[in-house]
C-alpha positions, 0 to 999 in steps of 0.5 A: 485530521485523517489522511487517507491512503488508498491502493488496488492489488492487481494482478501485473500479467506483463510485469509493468508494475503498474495496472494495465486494462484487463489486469484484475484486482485482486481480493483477499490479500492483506495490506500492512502500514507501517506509519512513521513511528512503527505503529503497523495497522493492516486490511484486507483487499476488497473484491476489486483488489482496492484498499484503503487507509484512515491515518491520523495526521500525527502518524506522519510526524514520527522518525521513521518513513510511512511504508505500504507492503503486501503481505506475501501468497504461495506460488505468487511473486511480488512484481513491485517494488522490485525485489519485494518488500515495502514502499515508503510512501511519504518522505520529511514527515509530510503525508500526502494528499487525501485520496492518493493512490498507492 
């Protein structure tokens, strides 16, 4: 079975690291996972700045942490996670809920 991992890139107009009415999604940008055995799959933000992942189940059950990251543009600056960067997204080899925001 799948697990589907979703997100939106926004712009963080006041630095809150999470979306706030009127901060626009951002099109164009290149998302990377990197699943629990190093396999690195990647997509591109759609117009609203949503993305999403199909991930087999298996690729939760490996060594390492599932980790999510932007990859970076000139003259923008990565709010979160803090410092730049990937954020693990599933922790002890259980994957989250299908549907699950990042």
């Amino acid at each position: 079975r799948d697990v589907t991992v979703r997100g939106r890139k926004f712009e963080d107009r006041n630095g809150s690291a999470a979306p706030d009415a009127g901060e626009p999604g951002l099109p164009g940008w290149t998302i990377e996972l990197t699943d629990s055995r190093g396999a690195t799959r990647s997509t591109v933000t759609g117009a609203d700045g949503s993305y999403a992942f199909q991930v087999p189940f298996d690729a939760f059950q490996g060594p390492g942490r599932v980790r999510i990251r932007e990859l970076p543009k000139p003259g923008w600056t990565q709010i979160f996670p803090f410092g730049g960067g990937s954020l693990p997204i599933v922790t002890d080899g259980v994957p989250p809920l299908s549907g699950v925001t990042y």
